[in-house]
FIZA-444297 format. One record per residue (C-alpha): residue in three letters; x negated, y negated, z negated. Coordinates in steps of 0.05 Angstrom, whole numbers, padded with zeros to 5 digits, always signed. Layout:
N
ALAXYZ
...
This chain:
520
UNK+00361-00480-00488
UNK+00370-00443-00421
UNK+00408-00507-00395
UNK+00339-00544-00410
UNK+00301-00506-00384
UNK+00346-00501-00313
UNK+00304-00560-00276
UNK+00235-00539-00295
UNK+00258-00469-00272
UNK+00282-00502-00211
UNK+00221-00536-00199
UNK+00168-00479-00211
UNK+00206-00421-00174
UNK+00228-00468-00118
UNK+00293-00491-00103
UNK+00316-00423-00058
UNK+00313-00376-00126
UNK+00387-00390-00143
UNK+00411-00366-00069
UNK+00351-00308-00074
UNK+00388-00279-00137
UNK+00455-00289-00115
UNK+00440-00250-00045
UNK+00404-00193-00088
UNK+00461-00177-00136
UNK+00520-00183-00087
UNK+00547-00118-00079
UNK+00578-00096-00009
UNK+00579-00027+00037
UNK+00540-00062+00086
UNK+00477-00031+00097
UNK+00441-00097+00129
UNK+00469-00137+00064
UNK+00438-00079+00018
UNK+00371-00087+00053
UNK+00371-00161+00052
UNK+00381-00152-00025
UNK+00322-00102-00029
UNK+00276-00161+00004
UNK+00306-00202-00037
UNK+00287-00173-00106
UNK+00216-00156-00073
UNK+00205-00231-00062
UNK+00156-00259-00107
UNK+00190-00318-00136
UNK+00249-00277-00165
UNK+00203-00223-00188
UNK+00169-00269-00234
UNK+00229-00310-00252
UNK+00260-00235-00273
UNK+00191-00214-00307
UNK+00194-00283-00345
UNK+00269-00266-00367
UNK+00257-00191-00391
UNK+00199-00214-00433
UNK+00231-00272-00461
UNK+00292-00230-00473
UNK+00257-00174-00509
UNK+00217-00218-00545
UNK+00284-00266-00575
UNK+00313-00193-00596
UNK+00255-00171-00634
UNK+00254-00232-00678
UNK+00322-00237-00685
UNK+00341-00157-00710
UNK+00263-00174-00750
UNK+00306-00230-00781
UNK+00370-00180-00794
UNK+00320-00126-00824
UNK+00291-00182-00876
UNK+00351-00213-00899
UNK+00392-00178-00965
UNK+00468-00162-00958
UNK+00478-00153-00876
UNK+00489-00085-00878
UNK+00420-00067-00858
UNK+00418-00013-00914
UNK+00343+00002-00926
UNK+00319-00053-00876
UNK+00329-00102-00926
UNK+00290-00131-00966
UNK+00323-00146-01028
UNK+00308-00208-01044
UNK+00244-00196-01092
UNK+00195-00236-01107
UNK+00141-00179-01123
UNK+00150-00145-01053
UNK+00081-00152-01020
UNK+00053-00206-00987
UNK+00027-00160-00927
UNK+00110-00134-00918
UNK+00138-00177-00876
UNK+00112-00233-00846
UNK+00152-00297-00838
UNK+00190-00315-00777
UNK+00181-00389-00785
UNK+00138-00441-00845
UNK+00190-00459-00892
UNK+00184-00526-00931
UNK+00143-00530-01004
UNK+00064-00546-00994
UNK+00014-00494-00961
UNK+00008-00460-01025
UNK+00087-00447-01029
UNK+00110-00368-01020
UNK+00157-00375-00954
UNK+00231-00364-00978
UNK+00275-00301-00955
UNK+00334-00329-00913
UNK+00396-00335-00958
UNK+00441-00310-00907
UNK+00437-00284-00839
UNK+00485-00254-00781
UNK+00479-00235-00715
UNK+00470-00298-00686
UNK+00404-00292-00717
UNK+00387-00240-00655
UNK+00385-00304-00608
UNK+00346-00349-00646
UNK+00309-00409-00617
UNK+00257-00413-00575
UNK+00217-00450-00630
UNK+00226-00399-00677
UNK+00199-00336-00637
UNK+00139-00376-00604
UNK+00122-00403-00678
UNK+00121-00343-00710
UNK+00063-00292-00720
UNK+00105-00231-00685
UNK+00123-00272-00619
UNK+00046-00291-00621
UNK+00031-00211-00631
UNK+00087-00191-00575
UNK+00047-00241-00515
UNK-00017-00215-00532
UNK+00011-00158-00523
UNK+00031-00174-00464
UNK-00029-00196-00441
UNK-00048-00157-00383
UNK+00023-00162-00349
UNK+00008-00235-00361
UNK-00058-00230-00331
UNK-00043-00194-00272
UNK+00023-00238-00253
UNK-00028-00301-00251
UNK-00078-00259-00210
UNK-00031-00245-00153
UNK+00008-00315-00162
UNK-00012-00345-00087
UNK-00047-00412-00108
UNK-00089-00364-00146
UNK-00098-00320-00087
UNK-00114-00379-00043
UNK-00165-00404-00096
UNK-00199-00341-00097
UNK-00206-00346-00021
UNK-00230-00416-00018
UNK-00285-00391-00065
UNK-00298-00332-00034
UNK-00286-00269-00081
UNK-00220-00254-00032
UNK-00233-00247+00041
UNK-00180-00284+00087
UNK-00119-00250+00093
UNK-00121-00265+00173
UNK-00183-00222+00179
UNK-00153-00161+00161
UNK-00099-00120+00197
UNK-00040-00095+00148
UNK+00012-00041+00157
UNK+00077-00066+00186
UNK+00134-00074+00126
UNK+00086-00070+00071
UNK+00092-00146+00059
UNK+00009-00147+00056
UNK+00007-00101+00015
UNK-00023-00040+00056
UNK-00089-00057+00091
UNK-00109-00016+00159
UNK-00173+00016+00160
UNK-00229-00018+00184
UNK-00276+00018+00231
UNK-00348+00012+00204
UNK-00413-00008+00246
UNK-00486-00009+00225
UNK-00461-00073+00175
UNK-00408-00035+00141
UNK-00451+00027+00128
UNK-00512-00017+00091
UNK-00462-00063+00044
UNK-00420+00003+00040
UNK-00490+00042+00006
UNK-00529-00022-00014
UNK-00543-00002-00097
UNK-00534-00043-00144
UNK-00483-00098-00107
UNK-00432-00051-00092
UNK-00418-00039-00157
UNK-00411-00114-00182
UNK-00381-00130-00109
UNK-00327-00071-00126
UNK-00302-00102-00195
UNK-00298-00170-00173
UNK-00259-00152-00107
UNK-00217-00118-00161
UNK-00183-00190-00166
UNK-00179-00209-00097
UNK-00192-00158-00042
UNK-00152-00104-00072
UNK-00081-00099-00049
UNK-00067-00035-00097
UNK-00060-00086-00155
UNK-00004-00116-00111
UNK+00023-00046-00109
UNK+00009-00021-00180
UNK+00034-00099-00205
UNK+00106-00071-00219
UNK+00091+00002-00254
UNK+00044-00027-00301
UNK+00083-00089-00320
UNK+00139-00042-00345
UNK+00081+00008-00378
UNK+00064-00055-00413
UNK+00120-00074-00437
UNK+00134-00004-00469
UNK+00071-00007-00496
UNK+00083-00074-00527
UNK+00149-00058-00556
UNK+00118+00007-00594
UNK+00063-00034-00629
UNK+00104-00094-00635
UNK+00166-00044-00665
UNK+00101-00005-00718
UNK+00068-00066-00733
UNK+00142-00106-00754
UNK+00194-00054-00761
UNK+00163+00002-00791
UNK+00148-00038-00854
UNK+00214-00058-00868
UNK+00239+00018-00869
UNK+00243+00038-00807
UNK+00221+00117-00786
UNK+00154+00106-00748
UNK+00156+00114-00664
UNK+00105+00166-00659
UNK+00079+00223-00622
UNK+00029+00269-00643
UNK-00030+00273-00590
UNK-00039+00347-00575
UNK+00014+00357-00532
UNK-00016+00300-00489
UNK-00087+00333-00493
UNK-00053+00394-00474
UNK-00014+00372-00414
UNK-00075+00325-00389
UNK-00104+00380-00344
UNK-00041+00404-00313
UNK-00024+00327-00293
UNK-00098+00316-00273
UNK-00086+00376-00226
UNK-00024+00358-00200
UNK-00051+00290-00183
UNK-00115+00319-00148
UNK-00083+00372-00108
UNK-00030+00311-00083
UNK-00089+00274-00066
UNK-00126+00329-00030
UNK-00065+00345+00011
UNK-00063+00273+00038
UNK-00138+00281+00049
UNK-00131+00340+00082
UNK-00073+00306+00126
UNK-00117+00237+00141
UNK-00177+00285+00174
UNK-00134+00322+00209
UNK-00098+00257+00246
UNK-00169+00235+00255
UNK-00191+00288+00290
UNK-00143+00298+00322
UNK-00159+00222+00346
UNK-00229+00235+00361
UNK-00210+00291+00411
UNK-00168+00243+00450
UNK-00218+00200+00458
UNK-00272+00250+00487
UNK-00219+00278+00531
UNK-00201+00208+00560
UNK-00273+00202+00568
UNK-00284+00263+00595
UNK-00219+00254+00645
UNK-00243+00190+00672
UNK-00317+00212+00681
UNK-00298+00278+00725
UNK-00240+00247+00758
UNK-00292+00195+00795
UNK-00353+00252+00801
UNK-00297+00304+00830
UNK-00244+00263+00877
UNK-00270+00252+00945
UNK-00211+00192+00947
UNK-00252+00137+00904
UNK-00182+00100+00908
UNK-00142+00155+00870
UNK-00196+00166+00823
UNK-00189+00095+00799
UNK-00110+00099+00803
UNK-00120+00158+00759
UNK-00164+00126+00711
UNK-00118+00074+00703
UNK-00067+00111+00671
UNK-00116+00153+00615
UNK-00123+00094+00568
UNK-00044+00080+00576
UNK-00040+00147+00540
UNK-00074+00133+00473
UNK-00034+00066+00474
UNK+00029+00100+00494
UNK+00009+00143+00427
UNK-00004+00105+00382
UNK+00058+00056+00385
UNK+00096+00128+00387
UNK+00069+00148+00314
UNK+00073+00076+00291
UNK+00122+00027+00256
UNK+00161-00009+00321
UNK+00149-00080+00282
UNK+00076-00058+00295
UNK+00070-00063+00361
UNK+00099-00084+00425
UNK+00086-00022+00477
UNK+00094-00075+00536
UNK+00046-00111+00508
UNK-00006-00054+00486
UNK+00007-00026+00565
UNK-00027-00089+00590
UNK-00084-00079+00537
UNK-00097-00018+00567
UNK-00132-00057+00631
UNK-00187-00065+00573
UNK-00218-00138+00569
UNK-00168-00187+00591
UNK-00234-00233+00621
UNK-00255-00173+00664
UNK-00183-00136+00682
UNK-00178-00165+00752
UNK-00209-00131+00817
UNK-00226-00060+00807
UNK-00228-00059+00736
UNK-00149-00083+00732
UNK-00102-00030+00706
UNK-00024-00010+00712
UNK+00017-00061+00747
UNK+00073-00091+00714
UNK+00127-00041+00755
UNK+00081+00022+00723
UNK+00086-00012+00653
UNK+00166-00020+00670
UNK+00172+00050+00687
UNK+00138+00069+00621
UNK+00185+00020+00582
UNK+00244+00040+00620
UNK+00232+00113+00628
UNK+00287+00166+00620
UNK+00326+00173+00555
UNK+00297+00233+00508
UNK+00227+00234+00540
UNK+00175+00194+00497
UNK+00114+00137+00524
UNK+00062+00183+00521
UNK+00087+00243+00549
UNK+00128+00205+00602
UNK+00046+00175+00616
UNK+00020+00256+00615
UNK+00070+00271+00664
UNK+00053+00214+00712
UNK-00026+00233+00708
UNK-00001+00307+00720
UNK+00023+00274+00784
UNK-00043+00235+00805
UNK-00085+00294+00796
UNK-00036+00332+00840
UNK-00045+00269+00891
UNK-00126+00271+00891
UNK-00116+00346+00883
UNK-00149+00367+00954
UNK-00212+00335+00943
UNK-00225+00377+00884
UNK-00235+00457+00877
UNK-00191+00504+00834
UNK-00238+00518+00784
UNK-00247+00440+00767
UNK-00172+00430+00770
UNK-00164+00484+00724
UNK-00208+00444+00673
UNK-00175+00381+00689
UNK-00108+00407+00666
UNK-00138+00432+00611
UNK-00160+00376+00587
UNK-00096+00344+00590
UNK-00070+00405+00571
UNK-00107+00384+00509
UNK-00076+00319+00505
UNK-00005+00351+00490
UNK-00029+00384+00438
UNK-00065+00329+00398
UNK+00006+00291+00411
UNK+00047+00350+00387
UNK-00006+00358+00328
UNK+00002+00286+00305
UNK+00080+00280+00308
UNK+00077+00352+00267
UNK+00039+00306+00217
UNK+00080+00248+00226
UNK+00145+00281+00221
UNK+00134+00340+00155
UNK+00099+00299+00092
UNK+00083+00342+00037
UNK+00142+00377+00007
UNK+00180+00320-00028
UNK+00195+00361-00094
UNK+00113+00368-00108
UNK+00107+00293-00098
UNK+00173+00275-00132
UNK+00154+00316-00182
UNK+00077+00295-00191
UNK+00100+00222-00195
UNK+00159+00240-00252
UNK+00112+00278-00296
UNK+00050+00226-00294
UNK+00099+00163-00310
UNK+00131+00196-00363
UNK+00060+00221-00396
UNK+00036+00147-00389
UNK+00109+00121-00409
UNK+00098+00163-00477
UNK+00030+00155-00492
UNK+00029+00091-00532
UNK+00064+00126-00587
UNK+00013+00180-00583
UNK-00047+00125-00588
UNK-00016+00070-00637
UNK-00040+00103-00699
UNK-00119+00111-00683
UNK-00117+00053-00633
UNK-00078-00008-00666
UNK-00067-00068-00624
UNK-00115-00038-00569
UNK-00069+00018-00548
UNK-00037-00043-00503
UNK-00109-00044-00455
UNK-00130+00031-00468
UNK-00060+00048-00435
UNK-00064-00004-00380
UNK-00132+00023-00361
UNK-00109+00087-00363
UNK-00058+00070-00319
UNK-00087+00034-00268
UNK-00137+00094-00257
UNK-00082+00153-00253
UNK-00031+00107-00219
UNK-00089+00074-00166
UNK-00109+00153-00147
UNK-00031+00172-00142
UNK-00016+00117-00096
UNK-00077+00131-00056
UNK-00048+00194-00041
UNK+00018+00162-00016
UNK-00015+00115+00029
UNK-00054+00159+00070
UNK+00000+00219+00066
UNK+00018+00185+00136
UNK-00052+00169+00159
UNK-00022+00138+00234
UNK-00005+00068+00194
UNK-00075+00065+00163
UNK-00127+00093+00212
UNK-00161+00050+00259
UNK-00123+00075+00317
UNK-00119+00003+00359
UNK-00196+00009+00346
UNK-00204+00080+00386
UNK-00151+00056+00436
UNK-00204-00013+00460
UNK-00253+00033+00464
UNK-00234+00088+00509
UNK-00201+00018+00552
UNK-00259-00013+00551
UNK-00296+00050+00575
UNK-00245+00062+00635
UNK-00248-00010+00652
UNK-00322-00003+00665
UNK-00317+00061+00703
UNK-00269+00033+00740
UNK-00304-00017+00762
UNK-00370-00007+00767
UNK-00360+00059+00801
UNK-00405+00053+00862
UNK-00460+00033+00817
UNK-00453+00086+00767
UNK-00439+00146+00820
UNK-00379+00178+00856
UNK-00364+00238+00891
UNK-00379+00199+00957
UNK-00445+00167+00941
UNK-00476+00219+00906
UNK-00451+00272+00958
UNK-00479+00224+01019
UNK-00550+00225+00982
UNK-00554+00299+00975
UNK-00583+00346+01029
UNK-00530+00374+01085
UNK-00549+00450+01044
UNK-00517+00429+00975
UNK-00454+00453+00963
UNK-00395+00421+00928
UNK-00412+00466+00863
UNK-00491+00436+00862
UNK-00457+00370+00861
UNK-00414+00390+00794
UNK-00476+00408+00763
């Protein structure tokens, strides 16, 4: 039956899947050949053809020991079932219709070995138990059609699933990690508009949201445990069998110490995500704050500009330090820092291509953005004699400043939280949900299969949330803060004469002003 099945297999999972699962299994001390396996298994056609093959497998077993357990004389001891005709009709239910009329009693298998384990395909799929087993399996079902990528693609042609292009995702998370998007006056009204959100929240359930993607693999296995309990209560336990269940006080008991333990994780990562944010939102008032004074304050227009060329450099320089390489190319993100490519020429360009080269190519052990703080150390040195001591005093400060919202977010960056509370947090909430079908079987029936997914998906979704913005740098909006405080030095830059330097507003004052009535 497998041989039959080969070319339709072929055809569905695509023609790559055999060369897919023989580069995942290979086994070799090569670390590039281990990683190409990981990708491998990751890849969507082999996870399905392996989903497909676990069920399948599972489900050929059940029938066939359901078959052993039924039939008198294999050794089954109390599994059997003798052979009597005055055993109830609601004991056993038959594997497949047996010949004699619709009124005829189905006849007990004569004789049966363990071939029996590996019956046919026709067999399980006919019978009543391989019917219970896939709804069962519903929701695994469900959710590996949802994320199939015709599906994905149809939701997007009719609009419940926004196109992938229009959203920014982390690098190596295979679209499955979405960047933060930084809200405007739209965002804030669809985020607070009552009662869409709440319709436009389920329904993005299907498309928009890449934690089913993430929680597609966890609750496929939780479904199949949960499966096999009520399939193994419902069939086995019948036949003689001691019952799979757990009595539910220990799970009511242990619910508020895992609800804790989830909440704290999640708080911690909270904590860590404002903390990179602010820490984000002070770099960008300082560049601000840099660029403004360095025009107001040089008497040399021409090295105020040079300086204010190299402030937005910084925040670039920063964020492709904190970020995945695969991101972002820092050669690349230097020339962004000019601000709008239309408008970077004139006065409003920024570093020349030797500046970005010594950035790229700067010494060995020194890293972008603190190679960038040490060349604006050296401008403000240069335009130094135009300015006081007490305004170069707040200058360094300010950059001053700078290093320590770099040091703070490679602190975050480099110490998650302590790997034994997470390790632990995620052991002790899989294993609770792992168990909990045999808690739930006896008072839920056949519903303990969607009780547990649901279940699931809410303590698993608030877990992961907690993972992904443990390291906030890969998520938060950061090439968003970066254009801005560009686009806001390219302007400066080159609209200085309009908006005010040290020259023209000192040639407008009276001769009696001094240089400290100009700061003010």
């Amino acid at each position: 039956s497998i041989a039959s099945l080969a070319p339709s297999v072929r055809s569905h999972f695509g023609s790559s899947v055999f060369y897919q699962i023989k580069r995942a299994f290979c086994i070799s001390m090569n670390m590039e050949t281990r990683r190409e396996a990981r990708s491998a298994l990751r890849s969507g056609s082999l996870r399905r053809l392996l989903v497909t093959a676990l069920a399948l497998l599972v489900l050929r077993t059940g029938i066939g020991f359901l078959n052993l357990a039924r039939t008198p004389g294999t050794g089954c001891g109390g599994l059997a079932l003798g052979g009597s005709e005055s055993a109830g009709a609601g004991s056993a239910l038959p594997l497949r219709p047996q010949a004699g009329g619709a009124g005829s009693r189905p006849r007990v298998q004569a004789s049966a070995g363990p071939a029996d384990v590996f019956d046919g395909w026709s067999a399980a799929f006919t019978s009543w138990s391989g019917v219970q087993f896939l709804l069962a399996m519903a929701p695994a079902i469900i959710v590996e059609i949802i994320v199939l990528e015709p599906v994905q693609q149809l939701l997007t042609d009719v609009g419940i699933r926004a196109p992938p292009a229009s959203r920014d995702y982390v690098a190596g998370s295979d679209s499955s990690i979405k960047v933060q998007r930084a809200f405007d006056f739209a965002a804030w009204e669809k985020q607070r508009k009552n009662p869409d959100r709440y319709w436009e929240t389920l329904s993005n359930t299907l498309g928009n949201s890449s934690m089913l993607n993430r929680l597609q693999g966890p609750l496929l296995v939780l479904n199949v445990v949960a499966a096999t309990v009520l399939f193994y209560n419902m069939n086995l336990v019948p036949q003689g069998l001691p019952a799979l269940a757990f009595p539910p006080l220990p799970f009511t008991l242990s619910s508020f110490v895992l609800g804790l333990l989830v909440t704290f994780r999640t708080n911690s990562s909270s904590n860590r995500y404002v903390l990179a944010r602010n820490n984000w939102g002070d770099i960008l008032n300082v560049s601000r704050d840099l660029i403004q004074t360095g025009f107001l304050w040089c008497k040399d227009e021409e090295k105020a500009r040079d300086f204010a060329r190299w402030v937005p450099a910084f925040s670039l320089a920063l964020m492709c330090h904190l970020r995945d390489p695969r991101a972002h190319d820092i050669r690349e993100e230097l020339r962004a820092s000019a601000g709008p490519a239309n408008s970077a020429t004139g006065l409003g360009c920024g570093l020349t291509e030797e500046e970005i080269t010594e950035i790229v190519e700067r010494p060995v052990g020194m890293n972008a953005p603190h190679f960038v703080l040490h060349r604006m150390r050296l401008k403000l040195e240069a335009m130094g004699y135009g300015i006081n001591d007490q305004r170069r005093v707040l200058m360094e400060y300010n950059i001053t400043r700078l290093i320590n919202d770099m040091g703070s977010c490679e602190n975050i960056f480099a110490t998650p939280i302590p790997l034994g509370y997470t390790k632990h947090t995620t052991r002790f909430l899989y294993t609770w949900l792992l168990l909990l079908p045999a808690a739930l079987e006896g008072s839920l029936g056949f519903g303990v299969v969607f009780a547990q997914q649901l279940l699931a998906f809410g303590l698993l979704g608030v877990e992961d949330i907690g993972i992904q913005i443990e390291e906030p740098f890969a998520v938060l909006p950061l090439k968003r803060i970066c254009t801005k405080i560009s686009l806001e030095a390219q302007v400066v830059r080159a609209n200085a004469a309009s908006l005010g330097t040290w020259a023209s507003v000192g040639r407008a004052l009276p001769a009696h002003h001094d240089e400290h009535d100009v700061a003010v």
